[in-house]
C-alpha positions in Angstrom: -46.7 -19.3 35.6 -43.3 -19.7 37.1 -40.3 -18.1 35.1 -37.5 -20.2 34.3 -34.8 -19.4 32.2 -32.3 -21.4 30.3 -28.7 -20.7 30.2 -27.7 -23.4 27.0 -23.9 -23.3 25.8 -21.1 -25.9 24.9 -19.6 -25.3 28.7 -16.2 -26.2 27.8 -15.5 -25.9 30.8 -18.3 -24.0 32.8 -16.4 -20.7 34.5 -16.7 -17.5 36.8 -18.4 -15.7 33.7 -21.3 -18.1 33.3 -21.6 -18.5 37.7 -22.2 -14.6 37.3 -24.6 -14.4 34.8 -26.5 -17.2 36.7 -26.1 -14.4 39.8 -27.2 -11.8 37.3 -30.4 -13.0 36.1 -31.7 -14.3 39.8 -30.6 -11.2 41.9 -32.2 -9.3 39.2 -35.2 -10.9 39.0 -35.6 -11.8 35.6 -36.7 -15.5 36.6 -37.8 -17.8 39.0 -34.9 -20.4 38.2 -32.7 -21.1 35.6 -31.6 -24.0 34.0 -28.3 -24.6 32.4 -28.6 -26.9 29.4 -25.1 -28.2 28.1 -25.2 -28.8 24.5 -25.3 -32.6 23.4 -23.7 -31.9 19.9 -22.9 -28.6 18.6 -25.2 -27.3 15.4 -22.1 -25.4 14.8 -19.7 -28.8 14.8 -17.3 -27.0 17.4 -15.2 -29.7 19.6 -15.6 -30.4 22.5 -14.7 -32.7 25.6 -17.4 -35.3 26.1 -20.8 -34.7 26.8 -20.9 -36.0 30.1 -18.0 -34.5 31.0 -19.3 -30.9 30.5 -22.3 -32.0 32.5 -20.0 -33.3 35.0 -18.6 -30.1 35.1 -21.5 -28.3 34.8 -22.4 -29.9 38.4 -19.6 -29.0 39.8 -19.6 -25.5 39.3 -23.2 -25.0 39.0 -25.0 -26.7 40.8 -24.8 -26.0 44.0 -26.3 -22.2 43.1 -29.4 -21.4 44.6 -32.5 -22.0 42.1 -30.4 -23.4 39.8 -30.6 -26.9 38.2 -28.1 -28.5 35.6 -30.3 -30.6 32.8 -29.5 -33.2 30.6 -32.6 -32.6 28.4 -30.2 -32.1 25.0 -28.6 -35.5 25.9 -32.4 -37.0 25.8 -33.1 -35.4 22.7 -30.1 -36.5 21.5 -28.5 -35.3 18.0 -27.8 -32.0 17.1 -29.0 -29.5 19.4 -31.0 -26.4 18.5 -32.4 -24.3 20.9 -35.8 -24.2 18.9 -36.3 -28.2 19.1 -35.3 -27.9 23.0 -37.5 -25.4 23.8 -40.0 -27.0 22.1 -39.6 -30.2 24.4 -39.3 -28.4 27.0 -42.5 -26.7 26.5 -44.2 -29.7 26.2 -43.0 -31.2 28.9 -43.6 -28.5 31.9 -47.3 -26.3 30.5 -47.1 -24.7 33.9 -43.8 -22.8 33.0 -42.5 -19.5 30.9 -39.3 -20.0 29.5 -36.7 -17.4 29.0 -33.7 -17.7 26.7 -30.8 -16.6 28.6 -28.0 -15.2 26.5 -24.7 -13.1 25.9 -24.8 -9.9 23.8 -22.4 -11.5 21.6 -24.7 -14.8 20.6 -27.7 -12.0 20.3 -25.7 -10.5 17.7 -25.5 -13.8 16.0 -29.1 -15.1 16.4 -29.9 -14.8 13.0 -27.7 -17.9 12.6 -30.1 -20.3 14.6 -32.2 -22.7 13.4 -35.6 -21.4 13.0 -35.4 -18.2 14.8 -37.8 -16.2 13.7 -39.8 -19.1 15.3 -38.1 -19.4 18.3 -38.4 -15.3 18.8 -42.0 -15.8 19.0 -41.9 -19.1 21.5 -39.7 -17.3 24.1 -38.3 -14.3 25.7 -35.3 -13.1 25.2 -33.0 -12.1 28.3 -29.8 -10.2 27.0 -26.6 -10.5 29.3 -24.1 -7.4 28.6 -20.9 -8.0 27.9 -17.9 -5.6 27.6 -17.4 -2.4 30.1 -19.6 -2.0 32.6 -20.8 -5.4 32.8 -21.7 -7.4 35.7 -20.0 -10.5 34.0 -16.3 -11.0 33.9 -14.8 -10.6 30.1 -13.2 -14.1 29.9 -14.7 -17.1 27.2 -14.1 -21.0 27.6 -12.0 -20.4 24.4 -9.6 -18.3 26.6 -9.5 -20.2 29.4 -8.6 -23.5 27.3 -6.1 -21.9 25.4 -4.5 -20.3 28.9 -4.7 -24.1 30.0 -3.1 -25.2 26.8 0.0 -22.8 27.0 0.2 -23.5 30.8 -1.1 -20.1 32.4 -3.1 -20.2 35.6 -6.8 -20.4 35.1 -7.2 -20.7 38.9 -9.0 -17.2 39.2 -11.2 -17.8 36.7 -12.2 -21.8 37.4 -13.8 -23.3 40.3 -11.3 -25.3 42.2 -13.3 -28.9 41.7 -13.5 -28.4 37.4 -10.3 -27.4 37.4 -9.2 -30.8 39.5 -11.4 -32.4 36.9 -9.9 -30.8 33.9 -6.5 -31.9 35.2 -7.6 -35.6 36.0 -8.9 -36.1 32.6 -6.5 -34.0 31.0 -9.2 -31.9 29.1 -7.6 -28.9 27.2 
């Protein structure tokens, strides 16, 4: 079965941390592929810039990455989106793959909050990204980079050039 994993989030905006942990998981090889799936509406009611904005964005810094493809599949589904429901679909959808849930050591910490968990422990397996010293992946969050953006700081390093030029045109942030 071909390995795929899937790198879900809110994406607002995409940055340098989640192109390296895309690096990460393929020059390791922990999958085949992965696929980044924006989330359509946040189970934990954050706010954030428009759907297809972040997918938008998503595109532009994404998806141009080897063995990488951006999906739309929570937009399909539409409503809330929890991992356990996507996965579900996805599974359904493609029998000839093995998914992997792609995530941060920080959301591992904080699985226990998901919807249906224990379920979605058994339906997948779990690929855990360090974070902190040592790690392969740079220690910045969308959170920071919107509030840098906000207050006027550069966010150049830390952005590819086309979201940023998007941000900017749509004054996101």
């Amino acid at each position: 079965m071909k390995q795929v994993g899937i790198l879900g989030g809110s994406f607002n905006p995409p940055h340098q941390g989640h192109s390296a942990i895309l690096r990460y998981v393929l020059e390791q090889g922990l999958v085949e592929e992965v696929w980044v799936l924006p989330v359509f509406k946040h189970p934990f009611e954050k706010v954030l810039a428009p759907f297809e904005s972040r997918l938008e964005m998503c595109t532009l810094a994404l998806g141009s990455m080897e063995r990488v493809k951006i999906c739309d599949i929570e937009k399909q589904l539409g409503g809330v989106s929890y991992t356990q429901r996507t996965l579900s679909e996805l599974q359904k959808l493609n029998s000839d793959i093995s998914f992997s849930i792609i995530v941060g050591d920080d959301a591992y910490q904080e699985r226990h909050l998901w919807k249906e968990i224990q379920m979605l422990e058994k339906m997948a397996r779990w690929i855990r990204i360090p974070r902190g010293p040592g790690s392969p992946i740079p220690d910045i969050s969308a959170r920071q980079i919107r509030e840098y953006l906000a207050t006027g700081k550069s966010v150049s390093h830390w952005l590819d050039p086309r979201v940023l030029q998007y941000i900017q045109q749509h004054k996101f942030f």
